[in-house]
PLY file of the C-alpha trace (Angstrom):
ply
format ascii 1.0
element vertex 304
property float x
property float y
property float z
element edge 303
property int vertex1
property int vertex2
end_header
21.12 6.99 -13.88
24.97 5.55 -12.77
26.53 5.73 -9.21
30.53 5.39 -9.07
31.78 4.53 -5.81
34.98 4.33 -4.15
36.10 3.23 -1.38
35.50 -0.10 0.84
34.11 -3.43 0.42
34.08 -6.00 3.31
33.15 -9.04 4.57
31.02 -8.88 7.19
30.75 -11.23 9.87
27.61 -11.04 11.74
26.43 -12.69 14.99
23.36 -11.56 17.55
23.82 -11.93 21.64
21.79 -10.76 24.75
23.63 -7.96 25.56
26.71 -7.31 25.04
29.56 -9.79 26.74
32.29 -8.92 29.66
35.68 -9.36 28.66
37.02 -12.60 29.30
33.90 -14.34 29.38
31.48 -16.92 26.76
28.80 -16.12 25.34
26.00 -18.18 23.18
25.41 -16.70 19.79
21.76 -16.22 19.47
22.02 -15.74 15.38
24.55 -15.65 12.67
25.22 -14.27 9.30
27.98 -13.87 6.29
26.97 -10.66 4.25
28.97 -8.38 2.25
29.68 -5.03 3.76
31.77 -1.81 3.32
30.09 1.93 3.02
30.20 2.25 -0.37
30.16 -0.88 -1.63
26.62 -1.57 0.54
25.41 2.41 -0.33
25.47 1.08 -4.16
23.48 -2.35 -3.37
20.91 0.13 -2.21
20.98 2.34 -4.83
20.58 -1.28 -6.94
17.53 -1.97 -5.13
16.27 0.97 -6.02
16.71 0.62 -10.12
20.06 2.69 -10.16
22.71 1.14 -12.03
25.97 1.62 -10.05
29.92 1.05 -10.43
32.32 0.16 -7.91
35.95 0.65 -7.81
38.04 -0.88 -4.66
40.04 -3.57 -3.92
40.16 -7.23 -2.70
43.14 -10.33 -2.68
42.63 -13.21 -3.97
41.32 -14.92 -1.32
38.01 -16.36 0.29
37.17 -13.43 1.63
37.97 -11.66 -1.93
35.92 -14.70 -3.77
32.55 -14.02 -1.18
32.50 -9.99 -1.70
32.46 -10.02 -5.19
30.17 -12.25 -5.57
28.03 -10.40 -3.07
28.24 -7.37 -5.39
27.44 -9.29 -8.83
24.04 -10.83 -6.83
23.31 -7.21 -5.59
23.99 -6.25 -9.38
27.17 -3.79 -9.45
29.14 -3.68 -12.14
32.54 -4.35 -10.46
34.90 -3.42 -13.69
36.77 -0.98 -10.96
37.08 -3.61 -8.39
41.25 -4.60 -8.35
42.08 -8.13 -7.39
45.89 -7.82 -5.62
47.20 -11.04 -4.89
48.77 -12.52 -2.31
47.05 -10.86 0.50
43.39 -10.72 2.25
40.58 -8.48 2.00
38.89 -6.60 4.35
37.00 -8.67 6.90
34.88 -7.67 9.76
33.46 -8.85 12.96
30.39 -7.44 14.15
28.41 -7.79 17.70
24.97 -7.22 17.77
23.19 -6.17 21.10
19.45 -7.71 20.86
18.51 -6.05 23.54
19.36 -2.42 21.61
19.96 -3.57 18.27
23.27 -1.26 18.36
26.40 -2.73 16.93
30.01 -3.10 17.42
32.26 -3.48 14.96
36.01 -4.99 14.83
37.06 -4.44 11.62
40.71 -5.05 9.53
42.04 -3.45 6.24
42.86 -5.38 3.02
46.94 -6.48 3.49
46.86 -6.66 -0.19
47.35 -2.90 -0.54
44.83 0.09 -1.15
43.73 1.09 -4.41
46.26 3.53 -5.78
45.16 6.76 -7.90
46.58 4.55 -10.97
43.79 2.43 -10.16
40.90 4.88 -10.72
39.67 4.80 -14.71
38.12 7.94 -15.79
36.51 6.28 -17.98
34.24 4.68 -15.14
33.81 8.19 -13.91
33.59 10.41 -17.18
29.56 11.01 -18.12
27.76 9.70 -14.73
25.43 11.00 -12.87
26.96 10.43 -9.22
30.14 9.79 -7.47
30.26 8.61 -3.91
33.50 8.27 -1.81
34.19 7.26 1.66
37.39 8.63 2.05
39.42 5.65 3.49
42.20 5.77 0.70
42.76 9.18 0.58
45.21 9.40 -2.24
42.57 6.92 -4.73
39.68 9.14 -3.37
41.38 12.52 -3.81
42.34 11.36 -7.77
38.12 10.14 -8.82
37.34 13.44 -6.84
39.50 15.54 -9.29
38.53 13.93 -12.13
34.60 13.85 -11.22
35.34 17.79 -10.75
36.70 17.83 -14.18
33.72 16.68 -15.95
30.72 17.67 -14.00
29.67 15.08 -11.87
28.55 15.75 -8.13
30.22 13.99 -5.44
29.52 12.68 -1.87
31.50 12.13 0.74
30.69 9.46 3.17
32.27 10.28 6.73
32.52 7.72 8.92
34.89 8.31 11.03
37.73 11.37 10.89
40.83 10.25 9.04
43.86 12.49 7.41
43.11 14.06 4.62
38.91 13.99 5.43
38.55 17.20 5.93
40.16 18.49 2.86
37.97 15.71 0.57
35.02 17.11 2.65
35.18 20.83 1.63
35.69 19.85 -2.05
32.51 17.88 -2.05
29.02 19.00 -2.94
27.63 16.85 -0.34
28.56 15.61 2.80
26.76 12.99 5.00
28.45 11.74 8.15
27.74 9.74 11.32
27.79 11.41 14.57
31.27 10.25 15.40
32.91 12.38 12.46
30.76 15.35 13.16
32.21 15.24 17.48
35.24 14.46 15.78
35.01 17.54 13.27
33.64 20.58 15.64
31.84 18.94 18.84
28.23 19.73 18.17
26.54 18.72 14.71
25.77 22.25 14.00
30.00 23.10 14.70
30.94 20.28 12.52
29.17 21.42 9.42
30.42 25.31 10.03
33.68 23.29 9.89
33.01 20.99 6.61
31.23 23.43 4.31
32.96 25.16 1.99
31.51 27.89 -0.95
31.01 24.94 -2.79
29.34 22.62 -0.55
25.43 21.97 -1.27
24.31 20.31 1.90
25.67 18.67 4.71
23.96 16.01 6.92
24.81 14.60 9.94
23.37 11.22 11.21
22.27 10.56 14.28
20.71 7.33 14.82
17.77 7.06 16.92
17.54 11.04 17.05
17.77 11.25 13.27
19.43 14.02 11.74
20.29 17.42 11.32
21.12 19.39 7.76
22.26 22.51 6.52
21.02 23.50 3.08
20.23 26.81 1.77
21.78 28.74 4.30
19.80 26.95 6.95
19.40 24.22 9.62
16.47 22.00 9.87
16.19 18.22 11.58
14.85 15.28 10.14
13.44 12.62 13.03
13.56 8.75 12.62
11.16 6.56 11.43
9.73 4.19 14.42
10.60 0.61 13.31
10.86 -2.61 15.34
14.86 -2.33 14.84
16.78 -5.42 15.38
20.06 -4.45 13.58
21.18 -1.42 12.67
24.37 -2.47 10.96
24.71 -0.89 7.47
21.75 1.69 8.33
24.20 4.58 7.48
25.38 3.28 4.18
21.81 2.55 3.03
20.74 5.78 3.98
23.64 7.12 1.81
22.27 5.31 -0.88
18.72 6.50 -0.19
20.45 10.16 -0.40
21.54 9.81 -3.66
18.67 8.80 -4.96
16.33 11.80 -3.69
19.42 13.64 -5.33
19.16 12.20 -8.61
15.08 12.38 -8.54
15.67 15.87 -8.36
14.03 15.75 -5.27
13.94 18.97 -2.55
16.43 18.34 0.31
13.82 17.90 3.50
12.12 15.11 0.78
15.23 13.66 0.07
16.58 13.48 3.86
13.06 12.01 4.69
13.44 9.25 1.95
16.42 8.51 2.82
15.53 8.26 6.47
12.85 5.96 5.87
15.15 3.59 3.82
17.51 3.03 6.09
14.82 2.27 9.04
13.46 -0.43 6.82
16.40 -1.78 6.66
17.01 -2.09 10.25
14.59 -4.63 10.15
16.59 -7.52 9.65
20.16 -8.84 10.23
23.24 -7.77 8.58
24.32 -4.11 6.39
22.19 -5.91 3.19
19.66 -8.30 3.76
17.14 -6.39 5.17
17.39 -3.46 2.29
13.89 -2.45 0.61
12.61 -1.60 -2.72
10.95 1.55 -3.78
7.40 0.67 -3.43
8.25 -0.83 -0.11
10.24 2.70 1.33
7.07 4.59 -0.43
4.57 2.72 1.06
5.68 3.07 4.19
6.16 6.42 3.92
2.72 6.88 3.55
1.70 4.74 5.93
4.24 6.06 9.38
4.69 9.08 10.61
8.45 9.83 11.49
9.19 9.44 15.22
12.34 8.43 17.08
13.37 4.73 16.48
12.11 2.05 18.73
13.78 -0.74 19.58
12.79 -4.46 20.12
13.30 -5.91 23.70
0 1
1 2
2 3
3 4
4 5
5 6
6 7
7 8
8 9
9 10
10 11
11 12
12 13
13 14
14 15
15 16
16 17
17 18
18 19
19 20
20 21
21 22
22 23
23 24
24 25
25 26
26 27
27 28
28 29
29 30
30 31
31 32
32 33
33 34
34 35
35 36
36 37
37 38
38 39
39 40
40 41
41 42
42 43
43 44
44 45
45 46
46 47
47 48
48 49
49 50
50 51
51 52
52 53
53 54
54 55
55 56
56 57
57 58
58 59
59 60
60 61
61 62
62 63
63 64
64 65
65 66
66 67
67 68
68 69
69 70
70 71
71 72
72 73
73 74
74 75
75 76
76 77
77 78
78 79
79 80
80 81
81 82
82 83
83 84
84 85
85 86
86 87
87 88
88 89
89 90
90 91
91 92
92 93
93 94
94 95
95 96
96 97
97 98
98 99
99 100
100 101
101 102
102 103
103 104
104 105
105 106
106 107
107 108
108 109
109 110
110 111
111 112
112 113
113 114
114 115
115 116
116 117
117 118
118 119
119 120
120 121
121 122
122 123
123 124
124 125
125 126
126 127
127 128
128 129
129 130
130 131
131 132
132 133
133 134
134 135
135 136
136 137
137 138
138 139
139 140
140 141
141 142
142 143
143 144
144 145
145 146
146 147
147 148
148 149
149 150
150 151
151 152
152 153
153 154
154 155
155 156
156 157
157 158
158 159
159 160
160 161
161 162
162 163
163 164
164 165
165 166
166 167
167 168
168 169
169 170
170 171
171 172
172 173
173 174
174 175
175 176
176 177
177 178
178 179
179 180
180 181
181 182
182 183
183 184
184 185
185 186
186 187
187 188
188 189
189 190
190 191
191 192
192 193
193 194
194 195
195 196
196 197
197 198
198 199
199 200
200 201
201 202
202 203
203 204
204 205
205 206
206 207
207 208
208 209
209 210
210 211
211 212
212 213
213 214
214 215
215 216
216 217
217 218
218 219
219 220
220 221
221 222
222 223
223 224
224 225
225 226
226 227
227 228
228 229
229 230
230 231
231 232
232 233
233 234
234 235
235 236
236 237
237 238
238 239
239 240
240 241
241 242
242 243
243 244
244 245
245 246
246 247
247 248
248 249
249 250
250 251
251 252
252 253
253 254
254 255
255 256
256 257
257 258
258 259
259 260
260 261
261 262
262 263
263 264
264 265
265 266
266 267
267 268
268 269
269 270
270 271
271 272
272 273
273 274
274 275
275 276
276 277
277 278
278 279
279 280
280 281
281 282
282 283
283 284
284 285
285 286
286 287
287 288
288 289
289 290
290 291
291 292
292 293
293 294
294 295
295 296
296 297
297 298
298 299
299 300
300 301
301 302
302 303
């Protein structure tokens, strides 16, 4: 099994405080971290930890920032031959708050000034003969170019929604699947339920909308049904959504039947939640299947 991404790769910078600060005010730093990041770039270090082989195609300068992500990817092992180095700028960098006493995050974040990766940049050759692609969107014209050519030859494509962006609604309907975050979905058609009346298309296989604490709600076969969160002692949720992604994929692949595959990929992103930062804290199979087993899903709780 090979995952193609496009789309982002960050670096994240990660700190923990007791609630979140006033403006115009200190605060102490309770804990700090330096992980890569990005949506798709951290949905395919999942799908690593899982035994899926995955490419990723985006960009980065050649810079520190540049130098740290990649080598995040080649330790999480992604095979970065689609990754474009364009000098003279930075790379995507982000600043992220976590609450301790809700584990939610906030995240400042800033684009690559080294330019966005062009539809020149995307090989089929990368794309041609796998089993997945995964987009999030963010460069449009790039995304709207592996989409086409993942059409052309077969292979099934995601879109991550993060947030609602030109053009995001036009890669949504020409994808089999869609899974966003909350946000998108208000953004898209208010209520989860409007949102997906709005993304589907005749094409479109499912669509799943996260929801955090509350889970989430899909349409698949002509139908709604919910899937609740797993109960975890949560301490950062950071990254929860691209893992979950990954977790997706993977119930996809497996051949899995939708509620399964929403439940896996549930359960994979709680996990994950565990521990600071969008990577460290990602588990391995046996790990997501034993605890499976083990938990009943409930609605998230959160350390104090």
């Amino acid at each position: 099994m090979v995952v193609v991404g496009v789309g982002q790769c960050s670096l994240d910078y990660i700190c923990v405080v007791d609630g979140y600060p006033d403006e115009d005010t200190k605060n102490e730093v309770v804990e700090f971290t330096i992980q890569g990041g990005g949506p798709v770039a951290t949905a395919l270090a999942a799908l690593g930890r899982l035994g899926v082989r995955t490419i990723f195609m985006g960009v980065v300068s050649d810079d520190p920032a540049g130098d740290e992500i990649k080598r995040g990817l080649a330790e999480e092992g992604v095979d970065t031959r689609g990754l474009k180095v364009k000098k003279g700028g930075t790379s995507q960098v982000a600043f992220i708050v976590v609450n301790r006493k809700t584990a939610t995050r906030t995240i400042f974040w800033k684009r690559p000034t080294c330019g966005e990766l062009t539809p020149r940049d995307i090989r089929t050759s990368l794309i041609k003969g796998k089993d997945f692609l995964l987009i999030d969107g963010l460069m449009v014209d790039a995304s709207m170019e592996a989409l086409r050519i993942a059409r052309d030859h077969g292979v099934p494509i995601m879109l991550d929604g993060g947030r609602l962006r030109p053009g995001m609604m036009e890669l949504a309907r020409m994808c089999d699947y869609v899974v966003c975050s909350e946000e998108f979905a208000r953004e898209a058609g208010g209520t989860p339920e409007m949102a997906i009346k709005r993304l589907r298309s005749r094409d479109t296989k499912a669509v799943t909308v996260t929801l955090g604490r509350r889970g989430s709600v899909t349409w698949y076969g002509g139908g709604f049904f919910r899937t609740p969160a797993f109960k975890v002692d949560a301490v950062d949720t950071t990254g929860a959504g691209d893992v979950f992604h990954g977790g997706y994929i993977y119930g996809l692949l497996r051949g899995w039947d939708m509620e399964r595959t929403v439940r896996f990929a549930s359960a994979f992103a709680a996990l994950k939640c565990r521990r600071l930062g969008g990577r460290s804290g990602i588990p391995g199979l046996k790990e997501v299947v034993r605890f499976m087993e083990e938990m009943s899903t409930q609605p998230i709780s959160f350390r104090s």
